[in-house]
N, C-alpha and C positions, 0 to 999 in steps of 0.2 A: 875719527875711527867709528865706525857702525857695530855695534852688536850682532851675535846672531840671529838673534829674536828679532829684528826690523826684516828678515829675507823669509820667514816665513809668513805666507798668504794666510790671513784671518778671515773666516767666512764673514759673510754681512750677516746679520744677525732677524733681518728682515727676509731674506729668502730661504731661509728654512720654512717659513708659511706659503699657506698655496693662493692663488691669486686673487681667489674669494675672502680669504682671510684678510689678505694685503688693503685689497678695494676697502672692507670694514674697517679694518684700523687705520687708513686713509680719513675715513668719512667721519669717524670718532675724534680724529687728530684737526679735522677742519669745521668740527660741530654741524655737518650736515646729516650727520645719526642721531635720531629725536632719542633724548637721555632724560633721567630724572635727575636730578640736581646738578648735572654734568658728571653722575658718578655711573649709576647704572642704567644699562640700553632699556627701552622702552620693551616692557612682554603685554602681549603678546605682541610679535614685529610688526610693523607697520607693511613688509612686504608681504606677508604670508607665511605658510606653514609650507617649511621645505621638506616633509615627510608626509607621503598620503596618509589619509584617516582610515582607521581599520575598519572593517567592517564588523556591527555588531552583530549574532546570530539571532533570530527571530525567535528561537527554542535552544533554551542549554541542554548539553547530553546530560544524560543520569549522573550524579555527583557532580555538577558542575553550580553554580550560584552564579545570580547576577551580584553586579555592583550594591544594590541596596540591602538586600537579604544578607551579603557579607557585612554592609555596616550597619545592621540591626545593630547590634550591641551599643556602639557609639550613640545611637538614635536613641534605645530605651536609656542609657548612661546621662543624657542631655533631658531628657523627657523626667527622669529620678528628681537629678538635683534642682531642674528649673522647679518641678513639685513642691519639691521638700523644701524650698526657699522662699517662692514668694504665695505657697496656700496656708495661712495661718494655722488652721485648727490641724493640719498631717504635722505642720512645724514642731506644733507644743505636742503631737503626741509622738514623732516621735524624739522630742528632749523629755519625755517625763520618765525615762528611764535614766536616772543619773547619779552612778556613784562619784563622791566626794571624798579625793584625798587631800588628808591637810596635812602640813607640814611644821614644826614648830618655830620657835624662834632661837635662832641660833650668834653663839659670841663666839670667837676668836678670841685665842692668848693675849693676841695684838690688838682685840679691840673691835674690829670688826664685826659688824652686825648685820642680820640679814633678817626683816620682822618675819612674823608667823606668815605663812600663807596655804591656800589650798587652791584646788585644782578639781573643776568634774567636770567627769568624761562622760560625754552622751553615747551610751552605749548603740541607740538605733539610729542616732542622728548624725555620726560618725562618718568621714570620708571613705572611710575603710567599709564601714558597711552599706553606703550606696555604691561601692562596688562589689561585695559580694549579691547586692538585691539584682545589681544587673546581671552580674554572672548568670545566677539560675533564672533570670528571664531568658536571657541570648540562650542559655540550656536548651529550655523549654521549646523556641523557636525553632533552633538547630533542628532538634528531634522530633518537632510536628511537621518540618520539612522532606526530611529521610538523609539529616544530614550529618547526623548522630545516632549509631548506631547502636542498639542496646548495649551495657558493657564496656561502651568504650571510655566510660571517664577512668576505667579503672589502669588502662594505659595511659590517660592523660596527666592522671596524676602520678604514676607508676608503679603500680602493684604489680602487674604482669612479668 
């Protein structure tokens, strides 16, 4: 005796994809798609770019930025901490601003112990403060560009 579920038609689960996709996962399934480890396709493709290349404009309109001038900031952000890590004497100045909290030594009911310890925080040498140093550089940039308009930090931060 047959079920009902044997007389209903199951799509094939490969023709839902269209014949470019088919051909690719053919070629994947027979290793003639160059792969990295046999896990992911090779980028850029080996046949090309199936989407033309935009064209860049020679001149941006007023408010508009190129690519590089948008990644100031990443650039001075990079340019900070490569400084501030391997030029010694910016190093030690800015760690000679450093308060120190110490902490005591502590017991538990149970026994537990945790010896004395302390802690200093480099106030200028700080992750947090080479990114505020890049902040107001990318600031500076923004606004010697015309791309920061007087005023405007005060909606950026939200006072408006």
């Amino acid at each position: 005796m047959s079920s009902p579920l044997e007389k209903i038609p199951l799509p094939d689960p490969i023709e839902k994809h269209s014949p470019e996709r088919r051909e690719v996962m053919a070629r994947l399934s027979r290793g003639e798609h160059p792969t990295w480890i046999g896990l992911f396709p090779a980028w850029p493709s080996p046949w090309g770019r199936r989407t033309p290349h935009r064209d860049i404009p020679a001149e941006f309109k007023k408010g508009e930025m190129g690519f590089h001038l948008a990644f100031s900031a990443y650039y001075v952000l990079v340019l900070i901490v490569t400084a501030a890590t391997l030029i010694p004497p910016l190093h030690l100045v800015l760690k000679s601003v450093e308060p120190v909290f110490r902490f005591p030594r502590t017991v538990t009911a149970l026994g537990w112990e945790t010896e004395a310890s302390h802690y200093a925080l480099s106030i200028f040498g700080h992750p947090g403060a080479f990114l505020v140093y890049t902040a107001a550089v990318a600031w500076g940039i923004y606004r010697a560009t015309g791309h920061w308009a007087k005023g405007e930090w005060r909606v950026t931060i939200g006072f408006s």
